[in-house]
C-alpha positions, 0 to 999 in steps of 0.5 A, spaced: 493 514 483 495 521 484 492 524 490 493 532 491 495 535 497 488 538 500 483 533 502 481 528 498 475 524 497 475 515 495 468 513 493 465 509 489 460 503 489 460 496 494 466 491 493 470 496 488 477 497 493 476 503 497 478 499 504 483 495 500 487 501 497 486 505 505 489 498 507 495 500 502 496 507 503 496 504 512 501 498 510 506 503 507 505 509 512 506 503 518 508 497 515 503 493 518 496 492 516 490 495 520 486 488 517 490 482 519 497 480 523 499 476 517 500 479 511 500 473 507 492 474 506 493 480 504 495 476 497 490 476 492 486 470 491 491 466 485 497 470 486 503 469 490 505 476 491 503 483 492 507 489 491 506 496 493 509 502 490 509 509 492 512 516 489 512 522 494 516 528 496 520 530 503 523 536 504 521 537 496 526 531 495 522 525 490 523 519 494 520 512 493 518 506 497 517 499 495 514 493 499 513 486 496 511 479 499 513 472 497 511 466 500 514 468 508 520 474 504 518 481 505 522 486 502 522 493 503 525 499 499 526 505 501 530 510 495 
């Protein structure tokens, strides 16, 4: 999703992923999520991963950071 630079609103109906893509945006800014110390369970049900990725600009420079999870194996790329 793009969001803007102002303020930006996430609606939507019951169980449609608004916690979850919060969660996302908090695991990427803390590295840590705000729902559990283990971020295994934050693997959806039926996979054995998850990856993130996130696009944004610092100091009007592009920059870009991945973190993904298999099994115990986190891996976090910064540009």
């Amino acid at each position: 999703i793009d969001l803007s630079p102002g303020m930006n609103f996430i609606t939507g109906e019951n169980a449609r992923g608004k916690t979850t893509l919060l969660e996302a945006i908090y695991l990427m800014m803390a590295g840590r999520s705000f729902r559990t110390d283990q971020l295994n369970h934050m693997i959806r049900e039926g996979s054995d991963f998850f990856r993130l990725e996130v696009n944004f600009e610092k100091w009007g420079i592009p920059q870009q950071l991945k973190m993904s999870l298999k099994g115990s194996e986190k891996r976090i790329h910064y540009n």
